[in-house]
N, C-alpha and C positions, 0 to 999 in steps of 0.2 A: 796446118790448121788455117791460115790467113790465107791461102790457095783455095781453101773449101770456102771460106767465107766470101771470099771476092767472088766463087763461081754460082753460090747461089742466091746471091746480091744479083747479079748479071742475070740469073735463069728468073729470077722473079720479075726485073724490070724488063726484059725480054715479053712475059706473061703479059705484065701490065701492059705493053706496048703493044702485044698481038692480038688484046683484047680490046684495046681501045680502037685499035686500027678497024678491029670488025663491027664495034660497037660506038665508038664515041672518042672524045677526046680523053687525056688523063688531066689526072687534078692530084697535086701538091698538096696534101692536108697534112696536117699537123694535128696533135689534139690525141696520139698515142701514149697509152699510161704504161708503167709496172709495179702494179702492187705487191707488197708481199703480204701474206696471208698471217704470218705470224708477228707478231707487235715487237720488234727487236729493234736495238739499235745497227745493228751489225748483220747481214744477209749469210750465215752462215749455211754448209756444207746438208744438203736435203732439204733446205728450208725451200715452199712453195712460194709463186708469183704467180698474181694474172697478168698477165701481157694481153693487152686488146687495146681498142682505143672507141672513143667517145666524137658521136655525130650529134650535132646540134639541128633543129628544123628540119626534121625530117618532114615532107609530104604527106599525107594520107595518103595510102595505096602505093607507096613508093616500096620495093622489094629491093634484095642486097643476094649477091652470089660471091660467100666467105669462101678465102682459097682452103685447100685442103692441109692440114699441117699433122694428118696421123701419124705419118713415119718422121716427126722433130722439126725441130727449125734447124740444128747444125750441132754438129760434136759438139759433143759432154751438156747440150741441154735436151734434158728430154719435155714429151708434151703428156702430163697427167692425166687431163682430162677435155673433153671435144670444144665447141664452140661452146658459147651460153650468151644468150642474146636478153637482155634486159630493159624495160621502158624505162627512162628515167624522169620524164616529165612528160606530161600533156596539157597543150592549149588549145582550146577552141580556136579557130581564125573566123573572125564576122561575127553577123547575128545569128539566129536558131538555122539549124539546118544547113549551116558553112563547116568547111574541111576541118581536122584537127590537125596540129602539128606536135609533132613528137621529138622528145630528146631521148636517145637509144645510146646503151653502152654494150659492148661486145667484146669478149677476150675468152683466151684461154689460159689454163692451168700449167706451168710449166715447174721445172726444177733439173739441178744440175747437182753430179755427183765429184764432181772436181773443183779445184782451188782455181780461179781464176777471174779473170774478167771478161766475158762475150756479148759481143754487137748482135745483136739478136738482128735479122732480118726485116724491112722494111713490110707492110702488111696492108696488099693491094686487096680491095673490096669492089667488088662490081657492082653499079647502082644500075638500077632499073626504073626510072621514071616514069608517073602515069600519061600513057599517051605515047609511049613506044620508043621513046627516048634515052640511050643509056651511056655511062663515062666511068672511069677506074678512076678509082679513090684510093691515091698512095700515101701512106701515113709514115711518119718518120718513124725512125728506128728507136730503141731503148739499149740502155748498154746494160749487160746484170753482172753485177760485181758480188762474186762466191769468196768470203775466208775461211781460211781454215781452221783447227784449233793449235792456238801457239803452246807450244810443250818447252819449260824451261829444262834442257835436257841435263845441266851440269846442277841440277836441285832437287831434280824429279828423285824419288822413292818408290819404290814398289811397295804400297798397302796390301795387307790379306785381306779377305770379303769379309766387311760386316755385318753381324745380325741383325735380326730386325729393332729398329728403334720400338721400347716400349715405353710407354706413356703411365704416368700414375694414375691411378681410378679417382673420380671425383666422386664426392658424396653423391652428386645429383646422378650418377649413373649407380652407386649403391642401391639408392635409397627404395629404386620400385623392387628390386631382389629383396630388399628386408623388409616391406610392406609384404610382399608377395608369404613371405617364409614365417612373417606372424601371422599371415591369414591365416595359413594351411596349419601351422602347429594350434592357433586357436577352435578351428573348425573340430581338429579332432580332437582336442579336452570336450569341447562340447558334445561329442558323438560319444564318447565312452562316457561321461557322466549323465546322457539320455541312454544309455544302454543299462549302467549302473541300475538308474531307476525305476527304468522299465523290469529289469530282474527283479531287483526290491520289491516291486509292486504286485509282482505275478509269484513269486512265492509266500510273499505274506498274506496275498490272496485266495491262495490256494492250500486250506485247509486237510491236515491229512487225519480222516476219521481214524480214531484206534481199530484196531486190529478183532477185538471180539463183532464191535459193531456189524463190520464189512462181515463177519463172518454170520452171523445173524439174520441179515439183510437176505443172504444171498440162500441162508436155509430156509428162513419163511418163504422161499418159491415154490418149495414142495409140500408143501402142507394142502391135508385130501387126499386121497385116492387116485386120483385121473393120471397118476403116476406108476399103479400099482399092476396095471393088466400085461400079463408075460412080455409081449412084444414091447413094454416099452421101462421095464425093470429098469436095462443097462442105464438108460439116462438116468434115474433115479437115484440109485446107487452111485453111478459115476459124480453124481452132482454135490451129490452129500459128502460122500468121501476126499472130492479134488479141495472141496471147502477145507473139510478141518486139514489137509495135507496144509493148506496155505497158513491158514490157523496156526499149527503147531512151528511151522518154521518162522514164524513173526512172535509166535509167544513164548517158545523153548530155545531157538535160537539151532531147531535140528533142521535139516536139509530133506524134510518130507515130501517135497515133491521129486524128488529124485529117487528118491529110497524104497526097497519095497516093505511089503506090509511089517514081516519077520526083521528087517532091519530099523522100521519107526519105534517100535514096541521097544524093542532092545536099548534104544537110547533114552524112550521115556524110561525103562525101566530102573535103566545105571542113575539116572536122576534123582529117584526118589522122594519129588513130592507128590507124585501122580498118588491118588488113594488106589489101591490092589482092585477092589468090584469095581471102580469105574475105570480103570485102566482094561480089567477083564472084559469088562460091556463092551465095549469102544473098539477093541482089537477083532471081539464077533464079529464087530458091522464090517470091520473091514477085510474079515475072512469071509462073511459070505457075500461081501461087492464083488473081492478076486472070483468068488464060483461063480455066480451069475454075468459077469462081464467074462470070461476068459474060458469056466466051464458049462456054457449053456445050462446054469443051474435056475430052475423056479422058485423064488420063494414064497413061502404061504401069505395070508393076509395078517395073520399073526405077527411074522418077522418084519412085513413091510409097515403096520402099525407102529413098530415097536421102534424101527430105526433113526426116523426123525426126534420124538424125543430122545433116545440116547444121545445122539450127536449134540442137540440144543444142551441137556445137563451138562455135557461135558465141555464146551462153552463158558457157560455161567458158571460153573464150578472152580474153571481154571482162572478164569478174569478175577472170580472176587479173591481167590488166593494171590493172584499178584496184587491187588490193591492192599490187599492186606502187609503183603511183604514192603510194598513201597511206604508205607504211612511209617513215620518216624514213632518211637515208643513216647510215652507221655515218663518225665521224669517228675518224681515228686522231688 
């Protein structure tokens, strides 16, 4: 290692000399740094350094030929990163319109993976003066002193890994979570008690007429004639009959719209408040709806007269019997 160090101490100042000899004289500076890049008391093992050094008054228009240091400066120190050439002051020289002078810093990035101490190489710079004039700038050396880590070996223990460190929650990291969780639980009380009385409001709104009315309503559409001419019986009769079918299943509680004729009769019958001649009339209309809807049957202007009011009596007949049953008796 001291063999390698002495040979490229010699092959640089060899550089400097064979540079100078084609270019200019050398020049002795001083004024080379080694920073380390991490704030430690102790230069320990990967830790980085800049290694470069610092030129005062520099010229305007004065140029620099840095040696090349990509493949290291010497065992066990490696170079991280390239040159990096920085201003560090400027002066005007004179009045308006005079040269400036510069103070410039330059280094590289190094580090070492070994325990030790190494003289880093001295760091010849070629200057270039304006006006063609040029001389090697040999900069002293730096020493970089690497420790290692001290392991007290007759103390040491082998620890198992441990988990992760958890920390206690503070209120102030709670608190936007339980802002958050009352908003949303308050939002929806409010949405179901605007839902509440939106329903509230749309059924209490919405009146539902008794059951005779709708049925009334719906037979004064056929009253007249303009009903009665063959081709358009079927509506007539269908219209009448689908009526009290609705009728009776809202006021007997029987399933007449599903039911045929011979099965409605049957259930009014087992009932027994229907009166026998209005039960009788009522069953007609609906024995000759089935012949004219099913057997292309005509009926006269007789039977089509007669239809509409049967249906309406039977209506009004059945309503004021349930009003009757609903009124409580008067006690004396």
């Amino acid at each position: 290692m001291r063999m390698f160090r002495w040979i490229l101490t010699l092959a640089l100042a060899v550089l400097a000399w064979t540079s100078a000899s084609a270019q200019g004289g050398v020049v002795e500076m001083e004024g080379s740094f080694l920073k380390p890049l991490q704030p430690r008391d102790t230069a320990l093992i990967a830790d980085q350094f800049l290694y470069g050094f610092v030129l005062k008054d520099v010229a305007e228009g004065t140029s620099f030929k840095l040696p090349d240091l990509s493949k290291g400066l010497r065992d066990s120190v490696e170079v991280v990163s390239p040159w990096r050439v920085d201003t560090v002051k400027t002066v005007k020289a004179g009045k308006k319109g005079g040269h400036r002078i510069y103070d410039i810093q330059a280094g590289v990035v190094v580090t070492s993976f070994d325990e030790g101490d190494y003289e880093l190489p001295r760091l010849p710079v070629l200057r270039i003066i304006p006006g063609g004039s040029a001389d090697t700038l040999l900069f002293n050396s730096q020493t970089l002193s690497v420790k290692g880590f001290q392991i007290d070996t007759t103390t040491y223990v082998i620890h198992g890994i441990k988990g992760q460190v958890r920390y206690p929650l503070t209120f102030a990291e709670i608190l936007p979570w339980l802002l958050g969780f009352w908003a949303v639980t308050i939002l929806g009380i409010l949405a179901y008690c605007l839902m509440v009385m939106r329903k509230k409001n749309s059924s209490a709104g919405a009146f539902k007429e008794p059951a005779y009315i709708v049925a009334l309503r719906k037979l004064d559409r056929y009253r007249g004639n303009k009903y009665w001419a063959p081709e358009r019986q079927k509506a007539f009769y269908s219209g009448i009959t689908d009526t009290l079918r609705e009728y009776i299943e809202s006021r007997f509680g029987v399933d007449a719209v599903e039911m045929t004729t011979a099965e409605i009769f049957t259930e009014l019958k087992e009932g027994g408040d229907l009166p026998a001649d209005l039960r009788d009339d009522v069953k007609t209309l609906f024995e000759r709806a089935d012949m004219v809807k099913f057997a292309k049957y005509i009926a006269s202007d007789e039977e089509n007269a007669a239809a509409l009011p049967v249906a309406v009596r039977f209506v009004t007949s059945t309503y004021q019997t349930s009003q009757a049953e609903e009124e409580p008796e008067n006690v004396l």
